[in-house]
N, C-alpha and C positions, 0 to 999 in steps of 0.2 A: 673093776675089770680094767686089764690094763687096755688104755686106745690110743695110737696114731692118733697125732691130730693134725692138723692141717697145716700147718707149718711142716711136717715129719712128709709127709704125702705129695705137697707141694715141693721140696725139697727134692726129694726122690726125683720127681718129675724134671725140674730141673737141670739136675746131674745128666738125666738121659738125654733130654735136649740137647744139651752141652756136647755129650757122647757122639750124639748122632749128628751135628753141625759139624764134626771133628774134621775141619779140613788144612789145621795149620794157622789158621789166623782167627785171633781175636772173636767172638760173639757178643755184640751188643744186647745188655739187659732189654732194652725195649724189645728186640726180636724175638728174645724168648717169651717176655711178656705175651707178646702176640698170637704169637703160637700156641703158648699155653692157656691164655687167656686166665691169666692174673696178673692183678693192678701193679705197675711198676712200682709203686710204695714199697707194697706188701713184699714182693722179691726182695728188691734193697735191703730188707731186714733178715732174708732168710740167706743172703748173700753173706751179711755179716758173720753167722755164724760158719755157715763154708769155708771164707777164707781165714775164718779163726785156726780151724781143722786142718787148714792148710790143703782140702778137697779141690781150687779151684785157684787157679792164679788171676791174677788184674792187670791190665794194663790201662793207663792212663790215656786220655787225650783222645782227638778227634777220631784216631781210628783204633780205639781203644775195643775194650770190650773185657768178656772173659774164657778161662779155656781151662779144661780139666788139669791140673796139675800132674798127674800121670795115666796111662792107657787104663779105658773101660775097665778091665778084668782083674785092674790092680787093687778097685775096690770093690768092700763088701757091703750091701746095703745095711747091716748092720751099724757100720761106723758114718754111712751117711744119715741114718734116722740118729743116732746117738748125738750127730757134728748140731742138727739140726733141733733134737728133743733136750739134748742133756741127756739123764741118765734113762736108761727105760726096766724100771725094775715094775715087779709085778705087784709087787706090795709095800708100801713106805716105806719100811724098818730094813727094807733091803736097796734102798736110795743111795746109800752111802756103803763108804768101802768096810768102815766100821758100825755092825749095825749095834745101834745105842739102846735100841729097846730092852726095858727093865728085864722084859720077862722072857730073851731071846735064848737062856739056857734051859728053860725049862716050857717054853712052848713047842707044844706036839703041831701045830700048823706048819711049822719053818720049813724043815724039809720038804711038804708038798711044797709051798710057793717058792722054795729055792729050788726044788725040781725045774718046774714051771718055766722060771726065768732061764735057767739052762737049756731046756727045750729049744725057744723062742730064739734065745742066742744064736744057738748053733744052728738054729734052722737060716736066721737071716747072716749069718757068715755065710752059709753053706751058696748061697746067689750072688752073683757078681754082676756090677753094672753093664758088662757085657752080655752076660745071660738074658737080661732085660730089653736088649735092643733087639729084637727080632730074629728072626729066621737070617739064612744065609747070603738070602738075596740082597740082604741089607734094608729091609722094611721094618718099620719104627712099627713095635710092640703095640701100640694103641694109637688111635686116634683122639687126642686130648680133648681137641679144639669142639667136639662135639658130644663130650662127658655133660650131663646134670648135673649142678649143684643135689647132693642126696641133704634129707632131711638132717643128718647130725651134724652138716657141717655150720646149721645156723651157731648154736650156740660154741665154735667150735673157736680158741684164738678171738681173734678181730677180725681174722682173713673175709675181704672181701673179695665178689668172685667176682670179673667182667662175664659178660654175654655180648656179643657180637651178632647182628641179626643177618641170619641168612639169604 
């Protein structure tokens, strides 16, 4: 089955962060750490792949930080799980843009799980990180800071979670 994992999820989050701090200036990783309540490590690695994707600009130095590279609605959460997962196909042999599988002419499966992966696609094109940030008033879609670790994200990544006591 294909799953989000927590790198993909965490990511996500992220972005909206970002989105919703939108005031012009720079966001330090630590404050979004905090807010979201994951370990600065674990960001810095999910950061990397962001500004691979070119999702997120950097600036350097003391009043440094980072800032969405263009407005909320410009992306699709689609290419932020993608900047974040790599590929997200639903079954192996459809990983890559040429799939190599022996038996890919003469397998009756392919069409479901290329159905499938189409679905999925178009569904998470179909949302923009703007669609994510809330209603009109400008109120942030969830409250992170006080989400559970759920049971699968033990074995899920490395990602470790913080907890902060209320």
């Amino acid at each position: 089955m294909m799953r989000i994992s927590t790198k993909g999820r965490y990511a996500l989050r992220i972005m909206i962060d970002l989105a919703y701090q939108n005031s012009g200036e720079p966001v330090s990783l630590r404050s979004v750490a905090e807010r979201q309540n994951i370990t600065l490590k674990y960001m810095e690695s999910i950061m990397t792949h962001l500004l691979r994707a070119q999702l997120v600009v950097s600036i350097r130095g003391k009043s440094g930080g980072y800032f969405l590279a263009r407005p909320a609605a410009d992306y699709t959460i689609f290419e932020i799980l993608k900047a974040a997962e790599g590929e997200l196909a639903t079954v192996h042999c459809l990983s890559t843009p040429q799939n190599k599988c022996p038996l890919n002419k003469t397998c009756s499966t392919l069409p479901l799980w290329s159905g499938l992966q189409t679905v999925i696609k178009t569904y998470l094109e179909g949302y923009t990180l703007a669609d994510l940030l809330g209603s009109e008033n400008g109120q942030q879609c969830c409250d992170f800071s006080t989400m559970p670790q759920s049971d699968d994200e033990a074995d899920d990544d490395e990602a470790p979670e913080v907890y902060q006591s209320i």
